[in-house]
KOLPA-403728 format. One record per residue (C-alpha): x, y, z; residue number from 1. Coordinates in nm, 4 decimals, always signed. Layout:
N
+----------+----------+----------+-----+
|       c1 |       c2 |       c3 |  nr |
+----------+----------+----------+-----+
|        X |        Y |        Z | NUM |
...
+----------+----------+----------+-----+
This chain:
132
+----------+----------+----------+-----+
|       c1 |       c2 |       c3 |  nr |
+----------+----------+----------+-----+
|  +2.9050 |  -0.4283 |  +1.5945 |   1 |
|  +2.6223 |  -0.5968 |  +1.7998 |   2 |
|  +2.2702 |  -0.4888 |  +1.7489 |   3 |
|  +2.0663 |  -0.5362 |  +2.0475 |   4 |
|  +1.7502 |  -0.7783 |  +2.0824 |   5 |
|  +1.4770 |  -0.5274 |  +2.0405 |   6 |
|  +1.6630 |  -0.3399 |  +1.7663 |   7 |
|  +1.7167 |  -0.6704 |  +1.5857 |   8 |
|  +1.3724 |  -0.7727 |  +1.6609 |   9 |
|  +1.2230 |  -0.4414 |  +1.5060 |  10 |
|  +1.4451 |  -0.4334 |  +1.2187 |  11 |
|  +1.3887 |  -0.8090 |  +1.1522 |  12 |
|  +0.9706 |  -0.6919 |  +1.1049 |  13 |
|  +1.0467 |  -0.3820 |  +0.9215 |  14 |
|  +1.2653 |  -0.6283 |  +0.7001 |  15 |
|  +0.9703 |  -0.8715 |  +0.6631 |  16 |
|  +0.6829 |  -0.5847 |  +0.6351 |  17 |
|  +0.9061 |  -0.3888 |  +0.3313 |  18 |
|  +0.9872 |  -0.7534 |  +0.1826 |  19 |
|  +0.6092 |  -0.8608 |  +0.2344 |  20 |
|  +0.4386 |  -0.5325 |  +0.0928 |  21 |
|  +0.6645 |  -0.5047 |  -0.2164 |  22 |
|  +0.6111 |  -0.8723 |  -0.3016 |  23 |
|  +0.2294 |  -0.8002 |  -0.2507 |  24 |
|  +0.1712 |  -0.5256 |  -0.4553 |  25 |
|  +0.3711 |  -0.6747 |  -0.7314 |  26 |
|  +0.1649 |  -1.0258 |  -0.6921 |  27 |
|  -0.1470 |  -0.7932 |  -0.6782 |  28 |
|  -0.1085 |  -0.5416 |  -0.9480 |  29 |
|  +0.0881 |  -0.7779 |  -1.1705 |  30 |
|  -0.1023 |  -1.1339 |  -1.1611 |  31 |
|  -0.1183 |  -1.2085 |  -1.4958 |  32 |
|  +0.2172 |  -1.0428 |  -1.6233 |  33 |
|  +0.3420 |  -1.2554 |  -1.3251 |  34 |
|  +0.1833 |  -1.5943 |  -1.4395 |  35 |
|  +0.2695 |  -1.5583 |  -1.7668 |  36 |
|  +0.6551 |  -1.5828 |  -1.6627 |  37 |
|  +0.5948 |  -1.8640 |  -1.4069 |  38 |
|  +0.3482 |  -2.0379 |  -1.4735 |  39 |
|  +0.1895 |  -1.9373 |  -1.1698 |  40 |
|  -0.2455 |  -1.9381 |  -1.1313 |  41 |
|  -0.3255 |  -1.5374 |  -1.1758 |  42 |
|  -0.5570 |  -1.6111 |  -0.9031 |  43 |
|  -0.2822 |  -1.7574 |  -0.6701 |  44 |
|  -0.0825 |  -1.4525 |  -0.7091 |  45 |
|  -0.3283 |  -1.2401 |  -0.6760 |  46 |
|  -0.4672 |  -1.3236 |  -0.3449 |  47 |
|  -0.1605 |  -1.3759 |  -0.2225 |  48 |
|  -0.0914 |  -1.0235 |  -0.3041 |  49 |
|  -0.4324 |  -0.9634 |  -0.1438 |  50 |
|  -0.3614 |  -1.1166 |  +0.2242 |  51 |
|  +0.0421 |  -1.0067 |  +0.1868 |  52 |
|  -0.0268 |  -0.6245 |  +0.1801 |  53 |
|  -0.2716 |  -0.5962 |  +0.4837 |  54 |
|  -0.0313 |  -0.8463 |  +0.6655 |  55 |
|  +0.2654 |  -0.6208 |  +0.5820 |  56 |
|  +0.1259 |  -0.3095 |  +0.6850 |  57 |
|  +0.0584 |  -0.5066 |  +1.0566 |  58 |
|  +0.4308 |  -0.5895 |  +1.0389 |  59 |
|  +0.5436 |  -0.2396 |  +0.9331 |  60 |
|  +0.3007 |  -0.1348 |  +1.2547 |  61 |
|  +0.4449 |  -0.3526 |  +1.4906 |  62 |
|  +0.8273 |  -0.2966 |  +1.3843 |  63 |
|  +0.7689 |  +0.0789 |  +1.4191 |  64 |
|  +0.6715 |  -0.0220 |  +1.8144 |  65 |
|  +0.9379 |  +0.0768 |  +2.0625 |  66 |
|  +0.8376 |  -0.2726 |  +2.2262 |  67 |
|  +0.6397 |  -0.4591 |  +1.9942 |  68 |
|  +0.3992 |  -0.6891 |  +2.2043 |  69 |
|  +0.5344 |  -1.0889 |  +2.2613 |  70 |
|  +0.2341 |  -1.2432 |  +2.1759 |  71 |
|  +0.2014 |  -1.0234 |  +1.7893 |  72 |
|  +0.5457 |  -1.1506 |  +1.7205 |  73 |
|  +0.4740 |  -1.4306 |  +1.8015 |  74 |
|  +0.1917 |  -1.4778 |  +1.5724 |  75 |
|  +0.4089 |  -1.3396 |  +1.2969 |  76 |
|  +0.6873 |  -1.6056 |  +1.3718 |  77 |
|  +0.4159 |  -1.8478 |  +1.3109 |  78 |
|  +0.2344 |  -1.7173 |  +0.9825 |  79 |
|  +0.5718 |  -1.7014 |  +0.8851 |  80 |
|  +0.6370 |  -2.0733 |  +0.9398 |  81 |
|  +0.3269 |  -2.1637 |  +0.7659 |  82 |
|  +0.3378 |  -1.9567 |  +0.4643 |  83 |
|  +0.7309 |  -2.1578 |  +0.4309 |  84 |
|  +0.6287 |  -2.4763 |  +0.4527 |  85 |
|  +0.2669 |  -2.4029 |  +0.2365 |  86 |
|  +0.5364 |  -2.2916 |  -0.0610 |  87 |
|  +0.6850 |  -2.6488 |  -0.0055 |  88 |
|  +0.3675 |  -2.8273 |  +0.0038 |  89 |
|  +0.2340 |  -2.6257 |  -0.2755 |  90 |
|  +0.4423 |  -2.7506 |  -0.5247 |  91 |
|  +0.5098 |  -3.1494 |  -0.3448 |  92 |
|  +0.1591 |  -3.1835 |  -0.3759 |  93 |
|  +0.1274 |  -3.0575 |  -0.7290 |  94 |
|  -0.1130 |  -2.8270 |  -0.6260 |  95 |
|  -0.0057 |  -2.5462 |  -0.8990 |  96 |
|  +0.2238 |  -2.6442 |  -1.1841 |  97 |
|  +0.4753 |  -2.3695 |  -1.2786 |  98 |
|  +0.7767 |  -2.3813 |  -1.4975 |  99 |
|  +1.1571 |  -2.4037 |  -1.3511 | 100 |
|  +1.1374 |  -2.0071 |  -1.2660 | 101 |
|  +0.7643 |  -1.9906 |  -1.0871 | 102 |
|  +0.8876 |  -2.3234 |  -0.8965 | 103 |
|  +1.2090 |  -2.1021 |  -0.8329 | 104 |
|  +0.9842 |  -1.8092 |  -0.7058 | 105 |
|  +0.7696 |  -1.9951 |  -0.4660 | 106 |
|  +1.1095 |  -2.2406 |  -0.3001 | 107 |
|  +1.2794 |  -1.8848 |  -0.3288 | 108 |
|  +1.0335 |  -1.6534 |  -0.0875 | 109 |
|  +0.9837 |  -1.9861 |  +0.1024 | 110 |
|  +1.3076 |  -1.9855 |  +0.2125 | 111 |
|  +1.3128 |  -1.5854 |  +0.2423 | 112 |
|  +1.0536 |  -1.6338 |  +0.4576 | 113 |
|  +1.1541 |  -1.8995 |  +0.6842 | 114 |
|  +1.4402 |  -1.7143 |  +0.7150 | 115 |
|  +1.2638 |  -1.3736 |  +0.8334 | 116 |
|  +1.0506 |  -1.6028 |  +1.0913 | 117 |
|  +1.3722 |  -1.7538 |  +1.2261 | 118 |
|  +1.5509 |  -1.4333 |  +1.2502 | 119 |
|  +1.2208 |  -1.2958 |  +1.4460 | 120 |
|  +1.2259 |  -1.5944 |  +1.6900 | 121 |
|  +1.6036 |  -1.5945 |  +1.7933 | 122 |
|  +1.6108 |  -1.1894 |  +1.8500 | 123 |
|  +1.2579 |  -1.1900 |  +2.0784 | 124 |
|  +1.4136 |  -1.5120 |  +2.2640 | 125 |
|  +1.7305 |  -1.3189 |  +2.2841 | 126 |
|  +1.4739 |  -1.0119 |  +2.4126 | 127 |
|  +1.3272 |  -1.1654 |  +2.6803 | 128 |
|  +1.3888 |  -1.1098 |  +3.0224 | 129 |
|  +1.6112 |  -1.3659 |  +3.1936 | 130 |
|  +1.6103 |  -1.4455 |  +3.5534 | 131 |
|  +1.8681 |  -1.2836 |  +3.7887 | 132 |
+----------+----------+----------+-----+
């Protein structure tokens, strides 16, 4: 069965927005729960949870769009690149020190997250009009 570009495309940011907002709230409401397992700053989680559940409910917004707008998903496929290479650099340049499951977390929703911005890219290039 093959999904079409725009479906893919919305279903890629409702993906990201339901991924985003449930990791958010849980950063939020459980920082220092959270940082006791990992090893995590309560503060780091915390404001991550902060900027993750205003940034999910844009997502949600756009992926509910019948056409979301180029230039928005675009700006998502790039927040998502940064936040995936700022969980690298977080922990290469010792800027946090967790234990083997926070260093886990962060390389794990890296990745997640990298993977969400790919999948974004490939279905709005697939989206896009193409010359007759």
């Amino acid at each position: 069965m093959h999904a079409s570009s725009p479906s893919l495309l919305r279903n890629a940011l409702l993906l990201d927005a339901v991924a985003s907002g449930a990791t958010g709230a849980l950063a939020l409401l459980a920082a220092g729960p959270l940082s006791a397992l990992t090893q995590l700053p309560p503060g780091l989680l915390g404001g991550a949870g902060a900027v993750l559940l205003p940034y999910a409910a844009f997502v949600l917004w756009l992926g509910l769009r019948a056409a979301p707008p180029r230039r928005l998903v675009l700006a998502v496929v790039a927040i998502n690149a940064l936040w995936a290479v700022e969980s690298g650099l977080v922990l290469t340049l010792g800027w946090v020190h967790p234990n083997a499951l926070g260093a886990a977390f962060v390389l794990a929703q890296g990745v997640v997250v990298a993977a969400f911005g790919g999948l974004q890219w490939a279905a709005l290039r697939n989206a896009a009009p193409h010359p007759a």
